[in-house]
C-alpha positions in Angstrom: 0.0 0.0 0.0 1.2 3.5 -0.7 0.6 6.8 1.1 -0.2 10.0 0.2 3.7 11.2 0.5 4.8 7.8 -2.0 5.9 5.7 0.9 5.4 2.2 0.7 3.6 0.1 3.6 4.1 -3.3 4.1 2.2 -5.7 5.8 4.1 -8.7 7.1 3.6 -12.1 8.8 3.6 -11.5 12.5 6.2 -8.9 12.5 4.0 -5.5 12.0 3.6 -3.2 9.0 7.0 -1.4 8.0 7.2 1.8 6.0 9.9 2.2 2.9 10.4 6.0 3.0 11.2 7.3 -0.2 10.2 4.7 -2.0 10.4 5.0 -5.9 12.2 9.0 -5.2 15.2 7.4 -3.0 17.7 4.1 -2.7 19.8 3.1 0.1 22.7 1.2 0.0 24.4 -0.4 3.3 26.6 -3.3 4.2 24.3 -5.3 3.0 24.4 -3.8 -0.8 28.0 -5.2 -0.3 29.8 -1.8 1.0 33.1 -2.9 3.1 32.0 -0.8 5.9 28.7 1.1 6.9 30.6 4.8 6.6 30.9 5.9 3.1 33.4 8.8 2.9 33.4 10.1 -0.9 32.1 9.2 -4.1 33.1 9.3 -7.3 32.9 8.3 -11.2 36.1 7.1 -13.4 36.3 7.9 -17.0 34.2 5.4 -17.8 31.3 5.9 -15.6 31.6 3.3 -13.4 30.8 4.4 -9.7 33.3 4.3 -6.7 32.5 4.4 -3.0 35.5 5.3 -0.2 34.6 4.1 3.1 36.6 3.1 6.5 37.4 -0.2 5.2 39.0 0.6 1.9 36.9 1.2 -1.4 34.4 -0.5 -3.7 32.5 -0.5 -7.1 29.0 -0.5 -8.1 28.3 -3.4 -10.5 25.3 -2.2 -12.2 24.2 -5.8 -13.2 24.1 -7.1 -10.1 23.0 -4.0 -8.2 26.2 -4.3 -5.9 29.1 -2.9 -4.5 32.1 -4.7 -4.6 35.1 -4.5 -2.7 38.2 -3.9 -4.8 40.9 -6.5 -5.0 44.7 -4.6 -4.3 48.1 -6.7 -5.2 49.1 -6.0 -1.7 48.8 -8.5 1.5 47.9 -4.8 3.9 44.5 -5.0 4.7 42.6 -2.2 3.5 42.2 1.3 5.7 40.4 4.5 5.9 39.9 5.8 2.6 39.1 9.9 3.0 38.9 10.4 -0.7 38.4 9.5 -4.0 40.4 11.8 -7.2 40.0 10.8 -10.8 42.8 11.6 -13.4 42.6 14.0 -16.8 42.7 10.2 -18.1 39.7 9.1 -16.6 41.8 6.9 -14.0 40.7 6.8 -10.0 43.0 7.3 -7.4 43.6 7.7 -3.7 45.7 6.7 -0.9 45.4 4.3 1.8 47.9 4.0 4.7 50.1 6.2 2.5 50.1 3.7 -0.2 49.0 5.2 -3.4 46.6 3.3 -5.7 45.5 3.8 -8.8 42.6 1.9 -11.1 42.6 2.4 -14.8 39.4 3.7 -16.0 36.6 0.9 -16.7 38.9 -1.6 -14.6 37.9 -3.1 -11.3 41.8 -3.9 -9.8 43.8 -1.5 -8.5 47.4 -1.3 -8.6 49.8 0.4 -5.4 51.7 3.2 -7.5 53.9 3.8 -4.6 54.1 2.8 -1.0 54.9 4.2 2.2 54.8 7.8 1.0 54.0 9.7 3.8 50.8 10.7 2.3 47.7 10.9 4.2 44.5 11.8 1.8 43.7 13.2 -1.6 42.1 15.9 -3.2 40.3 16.2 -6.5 42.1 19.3 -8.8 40.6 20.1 -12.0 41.8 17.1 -14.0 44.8 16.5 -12.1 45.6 14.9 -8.5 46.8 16.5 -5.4 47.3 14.7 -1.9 48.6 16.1 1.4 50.9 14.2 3.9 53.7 15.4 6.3 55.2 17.8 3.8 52.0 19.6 3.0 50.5 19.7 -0.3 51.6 17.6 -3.4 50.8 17.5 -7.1 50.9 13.7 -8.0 51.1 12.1 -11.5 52.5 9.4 -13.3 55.1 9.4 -15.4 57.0 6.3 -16.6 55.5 4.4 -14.7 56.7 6.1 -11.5 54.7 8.8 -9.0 56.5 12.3 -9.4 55.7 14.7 -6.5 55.3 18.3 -6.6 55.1 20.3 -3.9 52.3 23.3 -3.6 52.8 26.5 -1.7 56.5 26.5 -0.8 55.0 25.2 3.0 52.3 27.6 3.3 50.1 25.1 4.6 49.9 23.7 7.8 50.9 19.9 7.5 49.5 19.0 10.5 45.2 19.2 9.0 44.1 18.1 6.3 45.1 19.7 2.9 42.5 20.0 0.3 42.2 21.2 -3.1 39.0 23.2 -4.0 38.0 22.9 -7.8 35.0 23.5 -9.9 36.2 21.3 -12.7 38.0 24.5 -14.4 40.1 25.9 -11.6 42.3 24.9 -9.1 42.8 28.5 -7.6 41.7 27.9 -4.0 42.7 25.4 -0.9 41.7 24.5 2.2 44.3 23.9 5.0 42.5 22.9 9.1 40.0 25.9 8.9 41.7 28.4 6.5 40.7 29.2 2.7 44.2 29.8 0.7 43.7 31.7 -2.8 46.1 31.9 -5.6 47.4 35.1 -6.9 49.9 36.4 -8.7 51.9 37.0 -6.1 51.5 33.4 -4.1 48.9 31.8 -2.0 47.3 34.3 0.2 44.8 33.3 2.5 41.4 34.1 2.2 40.5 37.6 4.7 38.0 39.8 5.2 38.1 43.8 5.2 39.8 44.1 8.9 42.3 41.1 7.8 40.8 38.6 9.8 41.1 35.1 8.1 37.7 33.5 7.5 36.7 30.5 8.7 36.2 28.3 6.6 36.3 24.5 7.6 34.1 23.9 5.2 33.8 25.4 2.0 32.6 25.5 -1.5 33.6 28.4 -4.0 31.1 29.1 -6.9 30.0 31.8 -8.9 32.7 34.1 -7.3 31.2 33.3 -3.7 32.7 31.6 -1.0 30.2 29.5 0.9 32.2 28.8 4.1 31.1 26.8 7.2 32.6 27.2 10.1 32.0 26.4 14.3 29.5 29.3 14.5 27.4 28.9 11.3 27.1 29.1 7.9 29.2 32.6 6.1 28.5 33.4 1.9 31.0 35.9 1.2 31.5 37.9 -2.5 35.5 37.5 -3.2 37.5 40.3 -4.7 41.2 38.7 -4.8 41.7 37.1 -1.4 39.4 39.7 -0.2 35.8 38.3 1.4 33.0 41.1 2.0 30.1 38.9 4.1 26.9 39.5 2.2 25.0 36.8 4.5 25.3 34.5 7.9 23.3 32.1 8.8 24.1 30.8 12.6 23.9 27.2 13.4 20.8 27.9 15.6 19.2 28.7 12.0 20.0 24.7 11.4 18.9 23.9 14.6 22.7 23.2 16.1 23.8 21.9 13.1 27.6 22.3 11.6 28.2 22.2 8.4 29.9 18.8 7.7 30.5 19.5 3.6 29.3 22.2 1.3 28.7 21.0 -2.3 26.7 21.9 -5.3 24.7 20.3 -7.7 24.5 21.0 -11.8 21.6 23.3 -11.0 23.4 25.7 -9.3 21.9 24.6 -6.0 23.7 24.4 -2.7 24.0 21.1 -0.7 25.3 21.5 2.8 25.7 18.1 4.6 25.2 17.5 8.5 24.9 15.5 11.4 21.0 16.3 11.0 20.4 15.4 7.3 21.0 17.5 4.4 20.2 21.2 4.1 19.3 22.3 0.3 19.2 25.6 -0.8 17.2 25.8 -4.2 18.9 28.9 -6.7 15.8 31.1 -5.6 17.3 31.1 -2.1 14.6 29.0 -0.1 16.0 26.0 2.2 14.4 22.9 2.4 16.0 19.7 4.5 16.4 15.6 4.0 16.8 13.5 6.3 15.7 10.4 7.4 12.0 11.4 7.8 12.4 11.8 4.2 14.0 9.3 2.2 17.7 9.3 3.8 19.5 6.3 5.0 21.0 8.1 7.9 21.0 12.1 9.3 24.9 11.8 10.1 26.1 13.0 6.3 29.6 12.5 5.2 32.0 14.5 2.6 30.3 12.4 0.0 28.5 13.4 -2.5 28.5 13.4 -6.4 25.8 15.4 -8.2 25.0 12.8 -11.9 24.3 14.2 -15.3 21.0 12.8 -15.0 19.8 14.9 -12.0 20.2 12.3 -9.7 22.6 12.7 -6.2 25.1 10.7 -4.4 25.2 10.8 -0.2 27.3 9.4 1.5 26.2 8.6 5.3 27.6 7.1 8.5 25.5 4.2 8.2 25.8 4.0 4.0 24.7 5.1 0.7 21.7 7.2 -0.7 20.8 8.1 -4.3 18.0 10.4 -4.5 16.8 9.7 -8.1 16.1 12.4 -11.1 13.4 14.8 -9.8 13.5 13.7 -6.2 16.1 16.0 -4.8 14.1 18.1 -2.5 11.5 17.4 0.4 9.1 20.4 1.0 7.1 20.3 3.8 3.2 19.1 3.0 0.3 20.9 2.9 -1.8 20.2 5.9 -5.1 18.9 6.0 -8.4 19.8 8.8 -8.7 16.5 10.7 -11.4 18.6 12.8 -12.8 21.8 14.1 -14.9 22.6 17.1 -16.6 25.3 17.9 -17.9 25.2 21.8 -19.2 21.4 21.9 -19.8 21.3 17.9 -17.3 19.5 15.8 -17.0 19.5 12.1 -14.6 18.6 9.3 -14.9 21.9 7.2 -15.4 25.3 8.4 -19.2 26.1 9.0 -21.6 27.7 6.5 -23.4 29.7 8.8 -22.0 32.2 11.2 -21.1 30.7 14.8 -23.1 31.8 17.9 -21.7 33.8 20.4 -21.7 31.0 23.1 -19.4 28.7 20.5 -17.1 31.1 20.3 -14.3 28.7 21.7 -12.2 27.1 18.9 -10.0 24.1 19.2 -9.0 22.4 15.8 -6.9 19.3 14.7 -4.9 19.2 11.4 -3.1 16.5 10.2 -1.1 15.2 6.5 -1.8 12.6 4.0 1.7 11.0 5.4 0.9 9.4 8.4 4.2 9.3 9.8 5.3 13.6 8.9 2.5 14.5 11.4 4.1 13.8 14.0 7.5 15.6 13.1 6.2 18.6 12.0 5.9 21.8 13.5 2.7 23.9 13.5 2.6 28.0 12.8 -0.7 29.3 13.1 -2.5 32.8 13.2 -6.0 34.3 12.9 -5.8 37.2 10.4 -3.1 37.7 7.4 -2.2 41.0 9.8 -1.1 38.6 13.0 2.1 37.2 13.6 2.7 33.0 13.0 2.6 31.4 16.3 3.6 28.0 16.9 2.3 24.7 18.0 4.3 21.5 19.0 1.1 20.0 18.9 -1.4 19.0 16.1 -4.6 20.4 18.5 -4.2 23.8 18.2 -6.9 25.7 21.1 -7.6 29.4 19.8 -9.5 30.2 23.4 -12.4 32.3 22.8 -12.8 34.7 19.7 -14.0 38.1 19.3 -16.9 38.3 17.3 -16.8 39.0 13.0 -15.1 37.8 10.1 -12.4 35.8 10.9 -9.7 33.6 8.6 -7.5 31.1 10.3 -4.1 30.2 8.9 -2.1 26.8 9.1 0.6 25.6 7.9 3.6 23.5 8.2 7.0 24.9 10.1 10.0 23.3 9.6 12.1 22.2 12.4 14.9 25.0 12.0 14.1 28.6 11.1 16.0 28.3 7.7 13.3 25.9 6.3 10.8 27.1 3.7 7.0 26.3 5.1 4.7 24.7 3.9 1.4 25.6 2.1 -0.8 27.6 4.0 -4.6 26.0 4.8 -7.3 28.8 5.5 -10.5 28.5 7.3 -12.7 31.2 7.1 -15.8 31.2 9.3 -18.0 34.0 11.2 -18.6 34.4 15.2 -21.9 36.0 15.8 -21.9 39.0 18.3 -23.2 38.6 22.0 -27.3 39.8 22.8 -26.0 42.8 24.2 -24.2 43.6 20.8 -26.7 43.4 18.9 -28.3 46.3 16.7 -31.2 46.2 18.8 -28.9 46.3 22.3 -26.9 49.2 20.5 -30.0 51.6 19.5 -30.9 51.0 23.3 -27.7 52.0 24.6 -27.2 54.5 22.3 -30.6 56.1 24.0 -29.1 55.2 27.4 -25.8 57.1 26.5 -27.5 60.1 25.6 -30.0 60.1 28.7 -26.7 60.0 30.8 -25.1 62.6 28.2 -28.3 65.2 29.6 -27.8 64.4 32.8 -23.8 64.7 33.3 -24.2 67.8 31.7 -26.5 69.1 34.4 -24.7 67.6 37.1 -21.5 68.5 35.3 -22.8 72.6 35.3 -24.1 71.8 39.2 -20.9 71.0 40.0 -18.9 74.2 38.3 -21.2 76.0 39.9 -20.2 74.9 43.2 -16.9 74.6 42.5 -16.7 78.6 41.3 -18.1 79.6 44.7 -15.4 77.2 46.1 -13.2 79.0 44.2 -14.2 82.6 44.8 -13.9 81.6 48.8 -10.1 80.7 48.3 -9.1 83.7 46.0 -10.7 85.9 48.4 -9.0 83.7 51.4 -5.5 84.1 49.8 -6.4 88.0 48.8 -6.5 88.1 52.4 -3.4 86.4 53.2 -1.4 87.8 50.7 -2.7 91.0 52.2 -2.1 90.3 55.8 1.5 89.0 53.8 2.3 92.2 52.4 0.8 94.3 55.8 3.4 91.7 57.9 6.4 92.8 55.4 5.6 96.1 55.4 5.6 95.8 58.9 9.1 93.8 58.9 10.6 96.8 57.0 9.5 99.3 59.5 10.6 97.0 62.2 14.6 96.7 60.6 14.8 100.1 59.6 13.7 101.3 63.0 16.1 98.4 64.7 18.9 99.6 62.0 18.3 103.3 63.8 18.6 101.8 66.9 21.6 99.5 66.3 23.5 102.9 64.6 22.4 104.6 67.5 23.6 102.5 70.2 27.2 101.8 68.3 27.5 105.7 68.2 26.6 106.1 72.0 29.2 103.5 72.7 31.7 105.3 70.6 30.8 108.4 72.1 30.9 107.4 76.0 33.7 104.5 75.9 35.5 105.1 72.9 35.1 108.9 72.9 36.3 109.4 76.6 39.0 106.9 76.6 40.6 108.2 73.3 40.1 112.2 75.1 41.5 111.3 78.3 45.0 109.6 76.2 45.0 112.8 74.3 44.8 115.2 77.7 47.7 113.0 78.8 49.9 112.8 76.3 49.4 116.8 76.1 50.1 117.6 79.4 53.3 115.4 78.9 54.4 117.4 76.2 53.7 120.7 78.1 56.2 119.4 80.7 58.8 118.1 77.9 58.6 122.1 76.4 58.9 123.9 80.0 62.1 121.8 80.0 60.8 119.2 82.3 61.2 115.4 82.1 59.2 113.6 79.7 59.6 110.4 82.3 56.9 112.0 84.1 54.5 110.1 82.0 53.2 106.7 83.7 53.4 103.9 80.8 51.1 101.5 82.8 48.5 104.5 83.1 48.9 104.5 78.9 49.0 100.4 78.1 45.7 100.5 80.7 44.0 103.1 78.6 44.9 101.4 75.2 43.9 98.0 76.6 40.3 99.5 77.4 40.4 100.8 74.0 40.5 97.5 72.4 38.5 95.9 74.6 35.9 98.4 73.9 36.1 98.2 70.2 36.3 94.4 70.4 33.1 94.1 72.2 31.6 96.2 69.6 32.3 93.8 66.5 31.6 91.0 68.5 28.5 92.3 68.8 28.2 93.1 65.3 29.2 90.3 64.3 30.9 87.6 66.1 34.4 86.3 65.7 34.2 82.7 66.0 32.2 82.7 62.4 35.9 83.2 61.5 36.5 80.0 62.7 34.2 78.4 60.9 30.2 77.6 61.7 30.6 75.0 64.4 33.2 77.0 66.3 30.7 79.8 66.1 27.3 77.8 67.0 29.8 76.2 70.1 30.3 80.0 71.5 26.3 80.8 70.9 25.8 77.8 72.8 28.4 78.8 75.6 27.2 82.5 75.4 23.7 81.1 75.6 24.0 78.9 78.7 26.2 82.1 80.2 24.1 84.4 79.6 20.6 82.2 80.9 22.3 79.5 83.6 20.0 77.0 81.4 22.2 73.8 79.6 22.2 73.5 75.5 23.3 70.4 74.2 24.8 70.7 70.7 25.4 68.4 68.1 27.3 69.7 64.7 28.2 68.0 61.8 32.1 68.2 61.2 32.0 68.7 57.6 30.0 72.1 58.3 33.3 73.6 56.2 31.3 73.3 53.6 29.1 75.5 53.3 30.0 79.1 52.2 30.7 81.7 55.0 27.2 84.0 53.6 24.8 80.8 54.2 27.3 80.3 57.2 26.3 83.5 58.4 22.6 83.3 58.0 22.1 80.1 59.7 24.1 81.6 62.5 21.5 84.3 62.8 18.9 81.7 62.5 20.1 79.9 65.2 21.0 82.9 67.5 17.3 84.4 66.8 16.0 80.9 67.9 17.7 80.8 71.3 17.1 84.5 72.3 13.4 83.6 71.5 13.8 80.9 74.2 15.2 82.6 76.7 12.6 85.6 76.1 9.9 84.1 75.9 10.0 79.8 76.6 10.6 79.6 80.1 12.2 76.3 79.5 14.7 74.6 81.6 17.1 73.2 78.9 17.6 73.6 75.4 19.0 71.8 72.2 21.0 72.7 69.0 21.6 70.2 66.2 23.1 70.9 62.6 23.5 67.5 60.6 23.4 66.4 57.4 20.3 65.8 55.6 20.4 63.6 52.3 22.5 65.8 49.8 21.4 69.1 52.3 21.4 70.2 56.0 19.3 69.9 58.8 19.2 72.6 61.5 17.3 72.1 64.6 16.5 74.3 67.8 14.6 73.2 70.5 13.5 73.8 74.0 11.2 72.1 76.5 9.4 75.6 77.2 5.7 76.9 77.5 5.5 76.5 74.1 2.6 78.4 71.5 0.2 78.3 69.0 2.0 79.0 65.6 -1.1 79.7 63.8 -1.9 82.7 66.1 -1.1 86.3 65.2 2.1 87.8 66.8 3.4 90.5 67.2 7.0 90.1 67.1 9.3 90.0 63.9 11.7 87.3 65.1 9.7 84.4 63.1 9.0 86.5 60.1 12.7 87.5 59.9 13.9 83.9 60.6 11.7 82.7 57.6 13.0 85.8 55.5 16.6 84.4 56.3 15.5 81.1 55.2 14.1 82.3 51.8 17.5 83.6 51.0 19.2 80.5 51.6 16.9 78.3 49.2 15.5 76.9 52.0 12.3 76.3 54.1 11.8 76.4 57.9 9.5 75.0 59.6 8.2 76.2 63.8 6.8 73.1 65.3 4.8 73.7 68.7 2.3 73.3 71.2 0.8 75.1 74.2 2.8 73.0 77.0 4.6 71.2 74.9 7.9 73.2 73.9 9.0 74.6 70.7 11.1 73.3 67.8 12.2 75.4 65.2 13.7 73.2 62.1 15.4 74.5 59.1 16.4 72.9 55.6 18.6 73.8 53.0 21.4 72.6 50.3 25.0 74.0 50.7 25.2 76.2 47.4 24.8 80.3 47.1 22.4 82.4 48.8 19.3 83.7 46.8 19.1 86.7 45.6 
């Protein structure tokens, strides 16, 4: 019996049904076809057409008669070896090497003859018409002449002995190589290897030249790169994760111009329009692990060699697409059918589960599902063949399937669409829409009245507060006004009392030194002795002088700010606790250097306006000051255990209003935190920077 996909099925006696894959597209030949060992390496035809197979146990031909491979016979008692590759002569002749004897069979012949032994040579390459191999001295031309093997040596010991040496031809040219994982080109100048722009060599462990492109595959993927002398420019890479992990175990192409690109996951084929499309054993191959071998026939057909043997993918067979995918079923709530409905779906079977299956029985279960609902929507994908689509929305709707391949590189499959129609829901219907439409517009008429209600009130609400903050800002400017009054008259004062101090300390002191030193210099004229004058009476007077005029800048403005602001908030705390018997703890920040000597300044006053308020007014037993650091600002905090107030109630003082003025400038904010009975804390914040303003 056949399938759908041209397998065969076969029924047998007590031992199940087996499957031929690929029958009549695909043949297999194994250790059973008579190969000398299940790895075949390369393949290759002689002049006359006969077919050769290299494997791990030496090399065999096809006889066509008997539809077997048979070993060849060698005049030699060594038993045969690893045979790598296969070379045929500008004669037609097949050679290669086998623990570095080399053998040759005449064209049409089936018995080989050992040319030479014990050469040193380890494999050999196909050149166009003419033989390479490669041993411990690197590359070699071989031929025969005389009857005896003349060696040539290639690249004056450019290429690394120790890998495999390997001679890249198209049948024309023999211009580039391959030595371990580097591409050698030859120019006129040598062999050069194979680089891109930046001069990094390309790798290229694998690689195929045609058309003026390098396919190379290397440990990370899969480079095509346009060649300009040895120069590569990349036009494309494909990463092994595009292959699913794959490496690239031999790049080859057919006579079609398409690329062949063996690995240990079947054959990737890239058709001349650029799509990719795999084989493996799923689909007609003998085994995924793939070999170097492969030979591309004039009749269309191709050669691949596996690790477990031989397939030959006959004329027209050389590509597997994935199949078109059939509807096994399709429910809709608890309704199943086999095509998509006629009529339009109800709301409540909106739910959609399908099942999809291929006329291959055995591909269903290997393949990958993509799916979407709309030509707009992006593929999703399904590891299973019961795709559940959940609930739909309601309207016209086309479903999309079709087969993914198992690596992102693979062309899919035809796509299957199901078009069907979901009804909408009671509620969305065009008698449920005219109703709410009504409904909307009923509650349009009504928002609009509530919405007007509401301004309304809102517009008295808002008349209240402008009026409330005309009022403020009024009471504001009335308090600044009064603030202005209050430091011009305390300026007046302040002059005043500096100029009575000059007048009755500094004044009389400097008068009585000058009636002094007069009367001394009255005595020094009338010829009496100018050591009359008393130098303690003077050094006393000047003393008094300094001390007087020292007072007066302290006053002014204290000296230990010049020592920095914890040296001067340490005196206002001494001076405070001197001056009021009551203790103040204080707690400074040492990095207080800081911050610039204005801001300095004004948190000084802060802090001394603070503490004469509590020992005017608090009647508190202790006291506190506290300047720390704050995040990326400062914290300053003055306390006291005192009466305490109500902040909110009118005063009539200016010490507040001028504390908060001080606070402005700094680009700060300060806060006055009390209670009636419950002491007072003022607090100030502010970044170290310049003063406002």
């Amino acid at each position: 019996m056949f399938d759908a996909e041209g397998s065969l099925w076969l029924g047998t006696n007590a031992r199940g049904v087996h499957r031929w894959v690929g029958y009549g597209r695909a043949e297999h030949w194994t250790g059973a076809s008579g190969l000398p060992a299940p790895a075949v390496l390369d393949v290759a035809r002689d002049g006359k057409g006969r077919l050769w197979a290299a494997t791990a146990n030496g090399v065999a031909w096809f006889d066509a008669a008997a539809r077997r491979f048979r070993k060849v016979k060698l005049p030699t008692t060594r038993p045969s070896g690893l045979v790598h590759r296969l070379a045929v002569d500008q004669a037609g002749d097949l050679w290669w090497v086998d623990a570095g004897q080399v053998i040759r069979v005449k064209a049409g012949e089936d018995q080989g003859r050992v040319v030479a032994g014990d050469t040193g040579l380890q494999t050999i390459s196909q050149g166009a018409g003419r033989v390479y191999a490669s041993g411990s001295d690197g590359l070699e031309l071989i031929e025969l002449s005389e009857g005896r093997l003349r060696r040539h040596k290639i690249g004056a010991g450019r290429f690394d002995p120790r890998y495999d040496i390997r001679v890249l031809s198209d049948g024309a040219r023999e211009d580039f190589v391959v030595s371990g994982r580097d591409l050698w080109r030859h120019q006129p100048e040598g062999w050069t290897p194979v680089a891109d722009a930046q001069g990094d060599w390309i790798d290229a462990l694998q690689a195929m030249v045609l058309d003026h492109t390098v396919w190379a595959g290397g440990t990370s993927g899969l480079g095509i790169h346009a060649l300009s002398g040895a120069t590569a420019r990349q036009l494309q890479f494909l990463p092994k994760s595009a292959f699913g992990g794959a490496a690239a175990a031999s790049l080859h192409a057919d006579l079609d111009g398409r690329l062949w690109m063996g690995t240990d996951q079947g054959v990737f084929i890239r058709s001349t329009g650029g799509d990719w499309s795999r084989l493996d054993r799923r689909t007609g191959l003998v085994w995924n692990d793939v070999t170097p071998a492969f030979l591309a026939d004039a009749d269309g057909s191709i050669w691949i060699g596996t690790g477990a043997g031989l397939t030959h993918l006959l004329p027209g067979n050389t590509q597997a697409p994935l199949p078109a995918l059939r509807l096994e079923d399709m429910v809709f709530g608890s309704t199943s059918t086999r095509v998509p409905p006629l009529e339009p779906v109800p709301w409540r079977d909106r739910t959609l589960r399908i099942a999809v299956g291929t006329a291959g029985f055995s591909r269903a279960r290997s393949l990958r599902i993509e799916y979407r609902l709309g030509a707009e929507s992006p593929w999703r994908t399904s590891q299973s063949a019961v795709i559940d689509l959940g609930a739909l929305e309601s309207g016209e709707h086309t479903l999309e399937v079709r087969a993914g391949g198992l690596t992102s590189v693979e062309a899919p499959g035809p796509v299957m669409r199901l078009a069907f129609d979901v009804l909408p829901p009671w509620w969305n219907s065009r008698e449920a829409r005219a109703a709410a439409a009504v409904s909307l517009m009923l509650l349009w008429w009504l928002s609009i009245r509530w919405s007007r209600r509401r301004d309304r009130e809102r517009q008295r609400q808002l008349e209240a507060a402008v009026a409330e903050r005309t009022a403020a800002l009024a009471d504001s400017e009335a308090a600044l006004l009064r603030l202005g009054e209050y430091n011009a008259h305390a300026l007046e004062e302040e002059r005043l009392r500096v100029s009575r101090e000059l007048h009755d300390e500094l004044g009389q002191q400097l008068a009585a030194l000058k009636m002094e030193v007069s009367v001394a210099k009255m005595r020094q004229n009338a010829g009496g002795s100018a050591h009359s004058l008393d130098p303690d009476l003077l050094l006393g007077r000047v003393d008094r002088l300094v001390s007087t005029v020292r007072g007066l800048v302290s006053q002014l403005r204290p000296s230990a700010l010049d020592g920095g602001l914890e040296a001067a908030l340490q005196w206002l705390a001494a001076e405070f606790t001197s001056n009021t018997a009551l203790p103040c703890s204080l707690q400074v920040d040492p990095d207080t250097r800081e911050i610039p000597l204005p801001m300095a300044t004004m948190v000084f006053r802060i802090a001394q306006e603070s503490l004469t308020n509590v020992r005017r007014h608090a009647q508190a037993s202790r006291a506190s000051l506290r300047l720390a650091r704050e995040g990326a600002g400062w914290l300053l905090s003055i306390g006291d255990d005192g009466i305490g107030f109500d902040p909110l109630a009118r005063r009539d003082g200016f010490g507040v209003l001028g504390m908060q003025e001080r606070a402005r400038l700094l680009g700060g904010s300060l806060q006055v935190q009390s209670e009636p009975g419950m002491g007072t804390r003022v607090v100030l914040g502010f970044a170290a920077g310049t003063v406002v303003g």
